[in-house]
FIZA-329443 format. One record per atom (N, C-alpha, C): residue in three letters; x, z, y. Coordinates in steps of 0.05 Angstrom, whole numbers, padded with zeros to 5 digits, always signed. Each point is the difference from the previous one (the first is absolute). Layout:
<fimars>
ALAXZY
...
</fimars>
This chain:
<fimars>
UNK+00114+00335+00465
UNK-00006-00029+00000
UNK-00009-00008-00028
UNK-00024-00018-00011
UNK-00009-00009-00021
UNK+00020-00020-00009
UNK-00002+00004-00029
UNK+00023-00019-00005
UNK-00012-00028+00001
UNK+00026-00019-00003
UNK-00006-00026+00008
UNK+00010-00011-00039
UNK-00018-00023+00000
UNK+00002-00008-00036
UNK+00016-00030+00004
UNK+00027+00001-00022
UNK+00010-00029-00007
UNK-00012-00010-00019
UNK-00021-00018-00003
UNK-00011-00005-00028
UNK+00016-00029-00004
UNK+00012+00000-00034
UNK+00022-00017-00005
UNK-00014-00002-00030
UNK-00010-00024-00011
UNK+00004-00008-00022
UNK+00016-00007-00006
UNK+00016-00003-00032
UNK+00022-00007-00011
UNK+00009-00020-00006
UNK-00024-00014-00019
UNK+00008-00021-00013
UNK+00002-00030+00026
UNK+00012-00015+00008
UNK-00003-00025+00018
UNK+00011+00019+00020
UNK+00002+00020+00006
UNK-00004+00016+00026
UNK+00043+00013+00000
UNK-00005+00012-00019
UNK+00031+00016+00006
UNK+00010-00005-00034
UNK-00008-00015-00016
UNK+00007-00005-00024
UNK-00011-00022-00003
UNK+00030-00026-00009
UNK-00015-00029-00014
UNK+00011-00003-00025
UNK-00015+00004-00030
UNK+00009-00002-00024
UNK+00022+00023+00003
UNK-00006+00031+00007
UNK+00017+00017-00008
UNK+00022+00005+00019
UNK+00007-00024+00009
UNK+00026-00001+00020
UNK-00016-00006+00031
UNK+00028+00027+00013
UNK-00012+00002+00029
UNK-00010-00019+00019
UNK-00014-00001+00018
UNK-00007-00027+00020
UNK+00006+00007+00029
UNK+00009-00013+00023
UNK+00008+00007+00018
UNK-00025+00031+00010
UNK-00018-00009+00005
UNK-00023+00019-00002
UNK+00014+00040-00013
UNK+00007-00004-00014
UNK+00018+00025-00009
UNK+00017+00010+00022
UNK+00022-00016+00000
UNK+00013+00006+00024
UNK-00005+00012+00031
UNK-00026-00024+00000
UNK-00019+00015+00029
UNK-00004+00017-00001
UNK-00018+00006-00018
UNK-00017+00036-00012
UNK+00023+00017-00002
UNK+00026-00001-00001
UNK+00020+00025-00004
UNK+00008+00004+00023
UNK+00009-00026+00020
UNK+00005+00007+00030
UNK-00014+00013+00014
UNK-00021-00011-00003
UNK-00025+00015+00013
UNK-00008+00033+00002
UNK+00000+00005-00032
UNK+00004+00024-00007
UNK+00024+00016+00008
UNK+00020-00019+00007
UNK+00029+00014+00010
UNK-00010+00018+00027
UNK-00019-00016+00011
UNK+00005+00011+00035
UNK-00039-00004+00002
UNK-00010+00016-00023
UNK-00022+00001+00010
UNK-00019+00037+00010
UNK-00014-00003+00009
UNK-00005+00033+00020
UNK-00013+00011-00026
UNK+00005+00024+00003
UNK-00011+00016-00028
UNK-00028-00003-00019
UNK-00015-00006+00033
UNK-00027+00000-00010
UNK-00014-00036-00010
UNK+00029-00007-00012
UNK-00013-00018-00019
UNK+00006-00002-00025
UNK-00025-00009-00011
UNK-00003+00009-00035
UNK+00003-00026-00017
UNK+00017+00003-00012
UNK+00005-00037-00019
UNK-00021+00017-00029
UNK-00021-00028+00006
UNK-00018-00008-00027
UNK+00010-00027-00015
UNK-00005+00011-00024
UNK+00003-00024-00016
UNK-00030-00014-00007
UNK-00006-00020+00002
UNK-00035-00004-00007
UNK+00007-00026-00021
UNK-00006+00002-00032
UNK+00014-00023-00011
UNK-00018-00011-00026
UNK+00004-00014-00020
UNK-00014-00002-00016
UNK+00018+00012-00023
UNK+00020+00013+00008
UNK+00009+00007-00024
UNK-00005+00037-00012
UNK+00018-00004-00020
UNK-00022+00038-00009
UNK+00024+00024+00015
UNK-00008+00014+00000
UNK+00018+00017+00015
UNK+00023+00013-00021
UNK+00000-00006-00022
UNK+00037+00003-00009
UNK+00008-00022+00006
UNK-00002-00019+00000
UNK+00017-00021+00014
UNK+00016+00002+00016
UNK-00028+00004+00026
UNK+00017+00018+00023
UNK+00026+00019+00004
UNK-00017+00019-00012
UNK+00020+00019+00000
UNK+00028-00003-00011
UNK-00002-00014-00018
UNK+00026-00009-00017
UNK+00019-00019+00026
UNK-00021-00024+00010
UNK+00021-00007+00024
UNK+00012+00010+00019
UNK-00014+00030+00010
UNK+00001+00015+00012
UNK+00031+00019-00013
UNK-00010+00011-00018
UNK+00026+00009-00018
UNK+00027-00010+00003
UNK-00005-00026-00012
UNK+00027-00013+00004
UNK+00009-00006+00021
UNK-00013+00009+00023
UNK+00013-00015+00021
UNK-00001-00023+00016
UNK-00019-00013-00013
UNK-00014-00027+00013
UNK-00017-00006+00020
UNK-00020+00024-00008
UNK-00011+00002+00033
UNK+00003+00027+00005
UNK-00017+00002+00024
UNK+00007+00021+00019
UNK-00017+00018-00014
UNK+00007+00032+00009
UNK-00030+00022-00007
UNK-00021+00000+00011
UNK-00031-00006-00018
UNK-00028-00002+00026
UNK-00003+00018+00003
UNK-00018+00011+00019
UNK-00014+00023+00004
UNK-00026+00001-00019
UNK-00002-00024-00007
UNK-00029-00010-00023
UNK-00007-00020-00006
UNK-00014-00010-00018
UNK+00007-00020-00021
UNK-00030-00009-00007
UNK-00007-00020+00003
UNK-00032-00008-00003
UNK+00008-00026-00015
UNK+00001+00010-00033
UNK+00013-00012-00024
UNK-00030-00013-00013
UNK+00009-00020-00012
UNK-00019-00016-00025
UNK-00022-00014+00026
UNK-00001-00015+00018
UNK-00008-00015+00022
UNK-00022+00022+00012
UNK+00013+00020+00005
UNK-00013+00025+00021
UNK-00019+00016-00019
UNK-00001+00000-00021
UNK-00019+00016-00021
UNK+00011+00020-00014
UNK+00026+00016+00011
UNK-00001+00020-00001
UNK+00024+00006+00035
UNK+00003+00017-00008
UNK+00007+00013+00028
UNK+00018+00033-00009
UNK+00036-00004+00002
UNK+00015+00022-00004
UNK+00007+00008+00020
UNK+00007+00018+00002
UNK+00015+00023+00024
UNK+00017+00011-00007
UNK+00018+00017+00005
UNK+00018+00025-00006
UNK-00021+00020-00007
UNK+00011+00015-00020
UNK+00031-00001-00013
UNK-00007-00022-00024
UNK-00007-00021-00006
UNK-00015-00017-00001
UNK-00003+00003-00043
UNK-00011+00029-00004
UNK-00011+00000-00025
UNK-00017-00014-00005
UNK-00034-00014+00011
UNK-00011-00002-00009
UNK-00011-00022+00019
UNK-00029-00016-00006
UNK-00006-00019+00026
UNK-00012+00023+00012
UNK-00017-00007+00027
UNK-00013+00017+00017
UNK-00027-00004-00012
UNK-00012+00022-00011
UNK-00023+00012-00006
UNK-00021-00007+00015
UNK-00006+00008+00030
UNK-00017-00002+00019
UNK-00006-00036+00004
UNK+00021-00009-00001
UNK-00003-00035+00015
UNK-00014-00012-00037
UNK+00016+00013-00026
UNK-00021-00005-00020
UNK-00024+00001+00000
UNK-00005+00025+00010
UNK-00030+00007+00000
UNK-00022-00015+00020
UNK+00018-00008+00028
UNK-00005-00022+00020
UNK-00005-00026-00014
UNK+00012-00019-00010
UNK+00003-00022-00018
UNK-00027-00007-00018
UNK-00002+00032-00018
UNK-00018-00008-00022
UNK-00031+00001-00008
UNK-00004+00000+00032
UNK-00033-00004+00003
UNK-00008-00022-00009
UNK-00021-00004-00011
UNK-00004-00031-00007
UNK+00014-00019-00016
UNK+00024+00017-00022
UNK+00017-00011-00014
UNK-00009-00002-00024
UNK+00003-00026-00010
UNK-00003+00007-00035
UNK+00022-00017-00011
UNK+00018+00012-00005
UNK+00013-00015-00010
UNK+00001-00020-00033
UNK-00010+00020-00022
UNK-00012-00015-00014
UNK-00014-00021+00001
UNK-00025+00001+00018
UNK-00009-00019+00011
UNK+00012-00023+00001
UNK+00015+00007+00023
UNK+00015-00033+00007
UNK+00014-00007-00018
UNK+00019+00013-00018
UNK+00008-00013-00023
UNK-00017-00014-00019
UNK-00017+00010-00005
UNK-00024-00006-00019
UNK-00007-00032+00005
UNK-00009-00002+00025
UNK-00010-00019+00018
UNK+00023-00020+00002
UNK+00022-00001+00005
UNK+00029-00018+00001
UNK+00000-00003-00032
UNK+00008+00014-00013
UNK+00006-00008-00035
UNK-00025-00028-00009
UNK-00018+00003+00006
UNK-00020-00022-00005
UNK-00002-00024+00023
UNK+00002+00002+00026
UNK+00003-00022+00018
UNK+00024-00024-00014
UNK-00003-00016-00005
UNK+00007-00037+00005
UNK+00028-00001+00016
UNK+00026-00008-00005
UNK+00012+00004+00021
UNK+00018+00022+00004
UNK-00007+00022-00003
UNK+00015+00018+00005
UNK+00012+00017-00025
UNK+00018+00014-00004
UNK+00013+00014-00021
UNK+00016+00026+00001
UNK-00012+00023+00003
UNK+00013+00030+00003
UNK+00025-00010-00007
UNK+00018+00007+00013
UNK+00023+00011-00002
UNK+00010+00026-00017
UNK+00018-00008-00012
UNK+00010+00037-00016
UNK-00005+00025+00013
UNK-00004+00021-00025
UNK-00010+00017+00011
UNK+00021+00020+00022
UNK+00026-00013-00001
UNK+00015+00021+00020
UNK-00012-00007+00025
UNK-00013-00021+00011
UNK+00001-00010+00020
UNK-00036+00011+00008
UNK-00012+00009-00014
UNK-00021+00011+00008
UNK+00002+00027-00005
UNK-00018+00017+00029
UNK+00006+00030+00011
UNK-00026+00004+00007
UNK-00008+00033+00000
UNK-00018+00005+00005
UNK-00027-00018+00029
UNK+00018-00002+00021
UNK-00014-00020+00012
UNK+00019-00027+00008
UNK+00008-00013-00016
UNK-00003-00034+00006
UNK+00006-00006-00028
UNK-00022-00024+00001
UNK-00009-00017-00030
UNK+00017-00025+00006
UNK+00015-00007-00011
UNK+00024-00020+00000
UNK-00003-00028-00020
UNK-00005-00020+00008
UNK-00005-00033-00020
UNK+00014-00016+00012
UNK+00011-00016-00020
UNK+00006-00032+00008
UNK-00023-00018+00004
UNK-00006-00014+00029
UNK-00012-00023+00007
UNK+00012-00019+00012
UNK+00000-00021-00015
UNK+00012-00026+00014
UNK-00022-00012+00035
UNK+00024-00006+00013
UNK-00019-00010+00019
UNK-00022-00014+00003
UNK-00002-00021-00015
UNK-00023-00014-00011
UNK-00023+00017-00007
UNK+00004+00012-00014
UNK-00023+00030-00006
UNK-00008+00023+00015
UNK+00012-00001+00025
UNK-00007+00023+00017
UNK-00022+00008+00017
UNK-00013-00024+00003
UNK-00027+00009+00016
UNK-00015-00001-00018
UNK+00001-00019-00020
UNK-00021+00008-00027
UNK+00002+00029-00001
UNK+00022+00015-00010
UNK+00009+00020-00015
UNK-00006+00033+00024
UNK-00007-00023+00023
UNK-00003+00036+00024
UNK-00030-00007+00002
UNK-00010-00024+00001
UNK-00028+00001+00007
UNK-00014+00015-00030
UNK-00002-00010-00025
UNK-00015+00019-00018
UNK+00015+00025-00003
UNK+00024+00009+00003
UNK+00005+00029+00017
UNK-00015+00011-00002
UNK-00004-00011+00030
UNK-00018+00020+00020
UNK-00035-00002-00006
UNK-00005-00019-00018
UNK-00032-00003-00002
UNK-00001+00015-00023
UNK+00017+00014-00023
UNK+00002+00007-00013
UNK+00005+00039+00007
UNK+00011+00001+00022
UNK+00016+00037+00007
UNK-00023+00008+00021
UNK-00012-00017+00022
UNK-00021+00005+00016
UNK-00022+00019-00010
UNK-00017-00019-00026
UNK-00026+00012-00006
UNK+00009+00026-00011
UNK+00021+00011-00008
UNK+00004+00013-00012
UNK+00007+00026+00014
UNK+00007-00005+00022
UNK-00001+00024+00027
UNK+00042-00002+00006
UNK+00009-00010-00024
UNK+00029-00004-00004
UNK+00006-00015+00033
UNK+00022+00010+00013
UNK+00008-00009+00021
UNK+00031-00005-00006
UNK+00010-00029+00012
UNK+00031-00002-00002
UNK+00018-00028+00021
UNK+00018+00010-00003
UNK+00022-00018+00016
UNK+00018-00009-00022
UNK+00000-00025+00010
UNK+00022-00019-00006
UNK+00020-00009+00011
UNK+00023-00005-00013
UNK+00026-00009+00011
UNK+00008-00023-00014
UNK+00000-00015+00011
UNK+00016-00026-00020
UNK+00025-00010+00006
UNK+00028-00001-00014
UNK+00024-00007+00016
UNK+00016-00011-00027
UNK+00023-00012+00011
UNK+00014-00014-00023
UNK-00007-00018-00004
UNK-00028-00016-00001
UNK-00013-00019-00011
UNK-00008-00006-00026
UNK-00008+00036-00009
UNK-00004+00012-00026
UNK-00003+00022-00009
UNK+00001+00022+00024
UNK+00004+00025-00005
UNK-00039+00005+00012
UNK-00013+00012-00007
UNK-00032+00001+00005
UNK-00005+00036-00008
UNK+00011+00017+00031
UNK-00010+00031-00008
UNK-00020+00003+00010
UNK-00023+00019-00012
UNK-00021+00010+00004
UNK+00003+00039+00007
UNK+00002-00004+00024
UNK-00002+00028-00002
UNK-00021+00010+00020
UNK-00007+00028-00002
UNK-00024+00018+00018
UNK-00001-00013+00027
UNK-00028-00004+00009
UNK-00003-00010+00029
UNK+00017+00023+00017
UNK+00007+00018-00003
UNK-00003+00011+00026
UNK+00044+00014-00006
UNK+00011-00023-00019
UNK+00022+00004+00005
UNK+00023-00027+00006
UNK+00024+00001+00001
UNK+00010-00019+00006
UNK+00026+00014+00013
UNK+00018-00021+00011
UNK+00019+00018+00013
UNK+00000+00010+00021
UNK-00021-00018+00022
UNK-00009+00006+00030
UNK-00014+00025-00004
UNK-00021+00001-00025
UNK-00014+00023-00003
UNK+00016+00026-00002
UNK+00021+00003-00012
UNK+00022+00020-00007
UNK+00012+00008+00021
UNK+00013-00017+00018
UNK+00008+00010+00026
UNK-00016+00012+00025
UNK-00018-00015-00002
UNK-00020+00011+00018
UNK-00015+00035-00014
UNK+00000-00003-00027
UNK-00004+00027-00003
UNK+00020+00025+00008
UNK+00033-00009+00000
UNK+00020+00016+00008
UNK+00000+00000+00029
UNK-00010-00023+00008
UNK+00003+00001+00034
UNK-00024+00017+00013
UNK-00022+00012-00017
UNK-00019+00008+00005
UNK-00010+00029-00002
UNK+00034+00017-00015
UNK+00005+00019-00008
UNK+00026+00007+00004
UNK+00014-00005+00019
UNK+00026+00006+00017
UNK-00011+00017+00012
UNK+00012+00024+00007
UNK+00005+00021+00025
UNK-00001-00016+00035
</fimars>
């Protein structure tokens, strides 16, 4: 039988400000009395020591895999390293420089520190007021250039730019697409 996937983000989802949310509780029952062939994913915006550290301590449950930093990278067991292949999937049409380049000069917006930017997602503060300014010359700006990308906007300040062809849907569907 193909396995069947729990995809569970963290933050709002099974964690509010660090401390558990009923949502937690569900996800552990569930897992109590669930058939083998299902696989708990984590799909989150956070980086994968995070994870694992909640994981560690005991807070959440063990994934089967982890589609960390808002699906732009992708861990597995025995979980040394991200997955190589779904990188190499991701970074067609990536420039990351680029989009930094392009964000550091846009009106409006402001890179974020450098912990918060990774090989693929370019990370800025934009206030709401500035956001369609700040995605429309974007994109008139990454287009001519052959540069392709997705955006996420959440918090009502958080503005990631990462590879068109990743995300968290993108990440799972790559594991769901390479199951036995």
């Amino acid at each position: 039988m193909r396995p069947r996937f729990l995809v569970c983000d963290i933050d709002g989802t099974l964690l509010d400000e660090s401390e558990p949310t009923p949502g937690l509780g569900v996800l552990q029952h569930r897992l109590q009395h669930a058939p083998r062939e299902l696989r708990l994913i984590y799909a989150t915006g956070r980086t994968f020591d995070s994870v694992r550290g909640l994981v560690r301590r005991g807070v959440l449950p063990q994934p089967h895999a982890v589609a960390a930093q808002v699906g732009t990278e992708l861990w597995r067991p025995p979980w040394r390293r991200a997955h190589r292949g779904y990188a190499r999937q991701i970074d067609r049409r990536w420039d990351a420089p680029l989009v930094r380049g392009v964000l550091r000069r846009l009106p409006g917006a402001t890179l974020q520190p450098a912990a918060y930017q990774t090989r693929f997602k370019v990370s800025a503060f934009v206030r709401p007021a500035d956001l369609a300014e700040v995605l429309s010359r974007l994109r008139k700006q990454l287009w001519p250039r052959g540069a392709r990308a997705r955006t996420i906007y959440s918090g009502g300040r958080y503005l990631d730019v990462l590879p068109v062809h990743a995300g968290k849907r993108a990440a799972v569907r790559y594991l769901e697409l390479r199951q036995p």
